[in-house]
C-alpha positions as CSV (number, residue, x, y, z in Angstrom):
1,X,16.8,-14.4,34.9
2,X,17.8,-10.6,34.3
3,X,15.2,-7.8,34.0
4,X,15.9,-5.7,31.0
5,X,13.6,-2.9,29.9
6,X,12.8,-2.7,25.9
7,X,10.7,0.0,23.9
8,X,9.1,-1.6,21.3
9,X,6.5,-0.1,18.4
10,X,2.9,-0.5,18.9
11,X,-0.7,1.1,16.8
12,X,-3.3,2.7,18.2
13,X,-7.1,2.7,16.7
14,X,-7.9,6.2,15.6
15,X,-11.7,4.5,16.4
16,X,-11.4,3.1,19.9
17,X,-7.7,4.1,21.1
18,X,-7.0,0.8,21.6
19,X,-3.6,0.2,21.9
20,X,-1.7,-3.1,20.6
21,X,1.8,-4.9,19.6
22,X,1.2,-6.8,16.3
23,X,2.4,-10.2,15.6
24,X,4.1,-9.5,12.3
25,X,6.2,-5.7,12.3
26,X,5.9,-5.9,8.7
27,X,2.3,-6.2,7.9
28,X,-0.7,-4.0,9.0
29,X,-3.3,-5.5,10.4
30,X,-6.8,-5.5,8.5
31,X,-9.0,-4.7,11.3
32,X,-8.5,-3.6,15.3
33,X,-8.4,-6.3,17.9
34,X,-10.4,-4.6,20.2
35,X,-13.4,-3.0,18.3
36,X,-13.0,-5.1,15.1
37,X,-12.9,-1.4,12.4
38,X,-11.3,-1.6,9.3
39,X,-11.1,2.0,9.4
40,X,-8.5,1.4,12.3
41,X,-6.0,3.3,10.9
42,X,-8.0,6.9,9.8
43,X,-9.6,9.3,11.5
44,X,-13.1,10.3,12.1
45,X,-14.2,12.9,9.4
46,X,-16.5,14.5,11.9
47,X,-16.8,13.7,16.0
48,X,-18.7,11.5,17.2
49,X,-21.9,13.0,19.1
């Protein structure tokens, strides 16, 4: 078998930084994989202390 290198997209939790491939390209997922947010996808209004 051949080695082949492929770029691919990924997300990133704006909460965690967790980084992940999802299953389906064409639908966003409703919460992160890692830290389980629903708020995966915004940013903090203010930093955490």
């Amino acid at each position: 078998m051949a080695k082949v290198k492929l770029t691919v997209w990924g997300l990133r939790c704006e909460r965690c930084s967790h980084e992940w491939v999802p299953r389906d390209p064409d639908e966003e997922p409703r919460v992160c994989p890692k830290c389980k947010s629903p708020y995966w996808n915004r940013p903090r209004k203010q930093a955490k202390k």
